[in-house]
RONU-329516 format. One line per 10 residues: number of its first residue (from 0); their letters; for each residue y negated, z negated, x negated of C-alpha. Coordinates in nm, 3 decimals. Layout:
NUM> a> Y/Z/X ~ ...
// end
This chain:
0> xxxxxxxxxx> 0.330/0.987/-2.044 ~ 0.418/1.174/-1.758 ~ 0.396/1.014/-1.422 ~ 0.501/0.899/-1.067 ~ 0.867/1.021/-0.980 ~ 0.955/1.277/-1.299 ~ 1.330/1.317/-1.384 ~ 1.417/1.382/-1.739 ~ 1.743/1.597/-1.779 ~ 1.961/1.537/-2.061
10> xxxxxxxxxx> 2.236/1.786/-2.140 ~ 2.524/1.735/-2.415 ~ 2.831/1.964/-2.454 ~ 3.114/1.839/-2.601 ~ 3.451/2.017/-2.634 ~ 3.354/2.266/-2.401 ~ 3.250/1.998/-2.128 ~ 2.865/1.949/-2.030 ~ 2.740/1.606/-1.918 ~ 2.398/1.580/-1.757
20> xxxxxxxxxx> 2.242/1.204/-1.701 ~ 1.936/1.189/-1.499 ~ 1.659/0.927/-1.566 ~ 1.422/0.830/-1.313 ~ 1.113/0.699/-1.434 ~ 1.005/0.466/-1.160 ~ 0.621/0.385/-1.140 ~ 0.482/0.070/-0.955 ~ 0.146/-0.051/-0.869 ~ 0.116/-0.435/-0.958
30> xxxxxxxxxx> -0.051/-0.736/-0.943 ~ -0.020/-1.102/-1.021 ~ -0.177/-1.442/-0.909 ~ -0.147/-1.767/-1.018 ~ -0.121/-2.058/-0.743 ~ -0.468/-2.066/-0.652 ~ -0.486/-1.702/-0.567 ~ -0.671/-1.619/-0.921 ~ -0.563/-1.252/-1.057 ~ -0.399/-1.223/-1.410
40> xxxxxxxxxx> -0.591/-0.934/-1.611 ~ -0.444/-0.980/-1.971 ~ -0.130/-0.863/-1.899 ~ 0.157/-0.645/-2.127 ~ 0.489/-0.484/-2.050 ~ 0.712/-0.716/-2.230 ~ 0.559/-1.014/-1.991 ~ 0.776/-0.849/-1.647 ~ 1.155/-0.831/-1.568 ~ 1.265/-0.525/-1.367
50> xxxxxxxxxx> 1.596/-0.546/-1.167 ~ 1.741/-0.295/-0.900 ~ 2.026/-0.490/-0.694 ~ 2.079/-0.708/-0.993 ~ 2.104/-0.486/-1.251 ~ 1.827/-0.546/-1.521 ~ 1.616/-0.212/-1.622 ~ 1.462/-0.116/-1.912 ~ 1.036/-0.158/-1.919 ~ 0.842/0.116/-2.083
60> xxxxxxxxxx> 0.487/0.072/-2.016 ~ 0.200/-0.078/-1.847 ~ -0.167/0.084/-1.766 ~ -0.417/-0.180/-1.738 ~ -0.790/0.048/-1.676 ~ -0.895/0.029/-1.295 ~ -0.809/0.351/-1.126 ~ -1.048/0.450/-0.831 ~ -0.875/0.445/-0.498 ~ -0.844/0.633/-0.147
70> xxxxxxxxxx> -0.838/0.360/0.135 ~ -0.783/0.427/0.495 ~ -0.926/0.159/0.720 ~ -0.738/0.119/1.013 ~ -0.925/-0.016/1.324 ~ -0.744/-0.152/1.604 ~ -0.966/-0.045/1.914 ~ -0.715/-0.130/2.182 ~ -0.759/-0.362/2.513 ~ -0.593/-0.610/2.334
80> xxxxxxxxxx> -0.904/-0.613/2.038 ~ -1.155/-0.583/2.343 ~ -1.254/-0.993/2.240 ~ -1.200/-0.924/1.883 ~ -1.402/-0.634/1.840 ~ -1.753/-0.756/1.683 ~ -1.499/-0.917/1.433 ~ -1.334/-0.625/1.365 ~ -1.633/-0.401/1.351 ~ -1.771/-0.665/1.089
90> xxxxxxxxxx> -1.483/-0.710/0.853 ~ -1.462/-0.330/0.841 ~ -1.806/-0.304/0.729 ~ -1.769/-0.603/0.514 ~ -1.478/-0.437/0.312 ~ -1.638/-0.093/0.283 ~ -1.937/-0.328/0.114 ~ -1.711/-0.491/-0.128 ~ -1.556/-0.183/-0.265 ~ -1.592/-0.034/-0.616
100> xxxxxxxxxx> -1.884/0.195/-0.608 ~ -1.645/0.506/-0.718 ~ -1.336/0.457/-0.416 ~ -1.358/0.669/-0.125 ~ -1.236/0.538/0.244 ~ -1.227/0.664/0.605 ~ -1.213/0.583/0.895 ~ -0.949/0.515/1.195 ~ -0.992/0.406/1.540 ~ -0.669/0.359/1.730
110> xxxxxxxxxx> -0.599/0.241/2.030 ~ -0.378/0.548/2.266 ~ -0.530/0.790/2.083 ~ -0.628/0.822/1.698 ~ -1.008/0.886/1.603 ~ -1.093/0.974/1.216 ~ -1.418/0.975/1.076 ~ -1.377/1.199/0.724 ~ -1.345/1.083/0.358 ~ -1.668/0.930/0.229
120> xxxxxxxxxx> -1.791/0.778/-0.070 ~ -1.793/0.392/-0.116 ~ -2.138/0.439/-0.326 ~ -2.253/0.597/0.056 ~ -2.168/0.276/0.254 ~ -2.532/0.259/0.378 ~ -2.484/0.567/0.629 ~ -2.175/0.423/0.763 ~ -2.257/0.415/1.158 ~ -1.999/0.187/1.361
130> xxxxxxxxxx> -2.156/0.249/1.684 ~ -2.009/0.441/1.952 ~ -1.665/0.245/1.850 ~ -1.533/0.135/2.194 ~ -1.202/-0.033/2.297 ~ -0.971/0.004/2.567 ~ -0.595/0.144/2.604 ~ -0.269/0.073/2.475 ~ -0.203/0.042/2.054 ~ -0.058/0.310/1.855
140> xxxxxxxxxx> -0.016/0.073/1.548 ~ 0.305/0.228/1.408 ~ 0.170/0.582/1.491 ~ -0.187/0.513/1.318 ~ 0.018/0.377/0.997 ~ 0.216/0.743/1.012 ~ -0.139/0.954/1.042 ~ -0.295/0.733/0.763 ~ -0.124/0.803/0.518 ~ -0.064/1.146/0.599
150> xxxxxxxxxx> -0.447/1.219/0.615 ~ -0.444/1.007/0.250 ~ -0.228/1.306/0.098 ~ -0.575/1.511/0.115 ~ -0.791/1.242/-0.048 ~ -0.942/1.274/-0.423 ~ -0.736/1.022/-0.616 ~ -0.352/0.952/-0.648 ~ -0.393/0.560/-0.565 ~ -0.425/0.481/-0.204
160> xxxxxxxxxx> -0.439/0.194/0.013 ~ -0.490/0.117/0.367 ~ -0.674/-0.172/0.538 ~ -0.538/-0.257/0.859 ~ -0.746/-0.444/1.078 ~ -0.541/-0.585/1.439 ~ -0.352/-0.808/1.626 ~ -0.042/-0.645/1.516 ~ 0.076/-0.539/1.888 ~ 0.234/-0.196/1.936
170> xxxxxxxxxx> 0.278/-0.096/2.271 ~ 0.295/0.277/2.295 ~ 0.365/0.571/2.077 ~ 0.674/0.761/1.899 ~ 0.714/0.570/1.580 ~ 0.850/0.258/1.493 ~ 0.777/-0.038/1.194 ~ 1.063/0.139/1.010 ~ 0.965/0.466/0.987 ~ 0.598/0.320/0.911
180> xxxxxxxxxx> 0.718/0.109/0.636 ~ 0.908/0.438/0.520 ~ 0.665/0.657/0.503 ~ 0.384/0.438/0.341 ~ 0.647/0.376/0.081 ~ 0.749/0.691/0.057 ~ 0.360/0.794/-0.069 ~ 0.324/0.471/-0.274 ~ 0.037/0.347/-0.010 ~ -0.042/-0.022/-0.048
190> xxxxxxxxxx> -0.074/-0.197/0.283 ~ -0.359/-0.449/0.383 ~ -0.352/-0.617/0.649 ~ -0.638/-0.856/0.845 ~ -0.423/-0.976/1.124 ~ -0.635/-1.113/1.423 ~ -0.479/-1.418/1.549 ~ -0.468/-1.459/1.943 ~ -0.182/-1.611/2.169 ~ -0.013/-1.244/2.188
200> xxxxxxxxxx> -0.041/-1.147/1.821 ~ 0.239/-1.015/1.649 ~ 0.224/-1.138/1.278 ~ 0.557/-1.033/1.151 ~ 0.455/-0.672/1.214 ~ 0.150/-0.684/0.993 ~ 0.282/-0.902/0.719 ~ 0.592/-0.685/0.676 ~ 0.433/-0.408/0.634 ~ 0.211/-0.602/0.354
210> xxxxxxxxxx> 0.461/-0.708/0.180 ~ 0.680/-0.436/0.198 ~ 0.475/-0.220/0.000 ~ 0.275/-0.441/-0.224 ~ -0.005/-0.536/-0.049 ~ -0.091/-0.852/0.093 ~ -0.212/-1.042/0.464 ~ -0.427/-1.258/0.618 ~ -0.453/-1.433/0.896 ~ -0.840/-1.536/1.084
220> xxxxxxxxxx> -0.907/-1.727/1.365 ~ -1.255/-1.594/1.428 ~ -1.396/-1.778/1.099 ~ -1.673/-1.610/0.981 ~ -1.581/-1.795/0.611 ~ -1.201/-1.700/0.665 ~ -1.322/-1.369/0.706 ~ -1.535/-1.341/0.403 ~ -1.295/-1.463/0.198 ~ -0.961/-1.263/0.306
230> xxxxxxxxxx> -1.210/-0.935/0.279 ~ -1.301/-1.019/-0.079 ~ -0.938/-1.092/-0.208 ~ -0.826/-0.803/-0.079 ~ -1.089/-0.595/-0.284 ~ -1.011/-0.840/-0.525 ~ -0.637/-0.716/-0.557 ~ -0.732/-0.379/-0.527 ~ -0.957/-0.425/-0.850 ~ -0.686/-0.563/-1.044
240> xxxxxxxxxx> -0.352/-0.363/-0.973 ~ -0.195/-0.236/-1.277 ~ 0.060/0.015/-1.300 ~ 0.381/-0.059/-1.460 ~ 0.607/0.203/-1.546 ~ 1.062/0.145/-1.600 ~ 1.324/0.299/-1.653 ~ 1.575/0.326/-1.360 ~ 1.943/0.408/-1.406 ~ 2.007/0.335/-1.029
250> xxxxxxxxxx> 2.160/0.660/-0.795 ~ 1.851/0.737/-0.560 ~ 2.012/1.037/-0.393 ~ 2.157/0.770/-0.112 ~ 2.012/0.727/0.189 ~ 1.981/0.352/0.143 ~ 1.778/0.300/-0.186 ~ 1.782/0.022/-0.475 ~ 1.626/-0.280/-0.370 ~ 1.334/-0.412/-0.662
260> xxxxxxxxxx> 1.274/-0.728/-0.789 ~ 0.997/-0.777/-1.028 ~ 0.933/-1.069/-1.239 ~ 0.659/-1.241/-1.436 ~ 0.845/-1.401/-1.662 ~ 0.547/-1.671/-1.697 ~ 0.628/-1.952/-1.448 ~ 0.369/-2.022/-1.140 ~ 0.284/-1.675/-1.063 ~ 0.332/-1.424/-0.794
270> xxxxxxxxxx> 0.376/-1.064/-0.809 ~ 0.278/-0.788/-0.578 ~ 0.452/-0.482/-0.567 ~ 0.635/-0.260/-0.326 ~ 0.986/-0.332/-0.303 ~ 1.173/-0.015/-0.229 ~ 1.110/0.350/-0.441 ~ 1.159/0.653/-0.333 ~ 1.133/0.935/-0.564 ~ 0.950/1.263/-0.497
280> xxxxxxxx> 1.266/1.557/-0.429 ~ 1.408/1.765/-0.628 ~ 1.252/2.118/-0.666 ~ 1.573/2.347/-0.618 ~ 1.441/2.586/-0.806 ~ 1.429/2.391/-1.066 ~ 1.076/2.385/-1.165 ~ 0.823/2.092/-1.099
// end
């Protein structure tokens, strides 16, 4: 089957009149829970129910095999993470630990300014060197979110995720929770988020961008068992998303774009999956 964001172009002529329909095959990346937080594996396309505002679509498919991902990991390194750091620092390296041996990741200090450290394996998590990570300055959050996933457009494999580790505080920069919701949609980026909670914290920042695009949140309160466990689900989701593929006969040449709902039509589960599509442009040339 071809993939993510393809439009098939059907043509009739009749009595000297041509009709073209487009069809927008829409791809997601999902996974479901039941109400203890335990991940569904045997899954099939006839168990979900696609709608886009309202209007039921048609299910085609649904790839079960694990696909390797790209993962940013987003490191809040601002004044505000100055008490938080030595948590920070260790859920990163936690995560990178619990990864599948064949991901890549890199990764992001940001505080005022943006530091990258280049793609590397997950399989080469022993050489990853955290020192020389320092806080201080104002957060970029909303910025960081914006470089991420633009720096994720040169990594190996077409999944990608990012890992966002922070109080959830933006003070400074150009962009805004909109345009980083946007453009992590936009490139089908899954959103996690460890959200550090302190007096200040902003928790609606964090958890909408989460749940926006699929991912998920959690919240620690300097736990080291909270903190082990929200790492592990989180690798935990990423081992188990699925992609499930629909049929969409909603107009996404608007600027405002169909909302999603998926359903499991079994009852006491949850489903994770980003909630707004937005399909790759048009080539005017007319090639792909």
């Amino acid at each position: 089957m071809k993939r993510i964001g393809i439009l098939l172009i059907l043509v009739a002529s009749v009595a000297f009149s041509q009709y073209v329909v487009e069809v927008q095959v829409v791809d997601l990346q999902v996974s479901v829970v039941d109400s203890a937080g335990n991940y569904l594996t045997e899954l099939a396309p006839e168990d979900f129910e696609v709608q886009e505002n309202g209007v039921l679509q048609e299910v085609l498919d649904l790839e079960t095999i694990r696909q390797p991902f790209s993962i940013g990991i987003l490191v809040d390194t601002s004044s505000s993470m100055e008490r938080s750091q030595k948590l920070a620092l260790k859920a990163t390296e936690d995560f990178v630990y619990s990864l599948h041996p064949d991901d890549q990741f890199f990764l992001m200090a940001f505080s005022a300014d943006l530091k990258v450290r280049e793609f590397a394996a997950a399989s080469r998590r022993t050489e990853m060197n955290l020192d020389g990570i320092k806080t201080g300055g104002s957060t970029r959050l909303y910025d960081a979110v914006i470089a991420a996933v633009d720096y994720l457009k040169g990594a190996k494999y077409p999944h990608r995720a990012l890992f966002i580790i922070s109080d959830g505080v933006n003070t400074s920069g150009k962009g805004s929770l909109k345009q980083a919701i946007e453009t992590a949609q936009r490139s089908k980026v899954l959103v996690y988020s460890l959200v550090i909670e302190k007096r200040e914290s902003d928790l609606l920042t964090l958890t909408s961008l989460s749940e926006s695009t699929g991912g998920s949140f959690f919240v620690l309160y300097g736990e080291f068992p909270r903190l082990q466990a929200a790492y592990q689900k989180i690798a935990a989701d990423l081992a188990n998303r699925f992609t499930l593929y629909y049929r969409s006969t909603s107009d996404y040449t608007g600027k405002r774009k169909p909302e999603i709902k998926l359903q499991f039509k079994r009852p006491g589960f949850r489903v994770h999956y980003q909630k707004t599509y937005w399909p790759e442009p048009k080539n005017p040339t007319g090639g792909e």
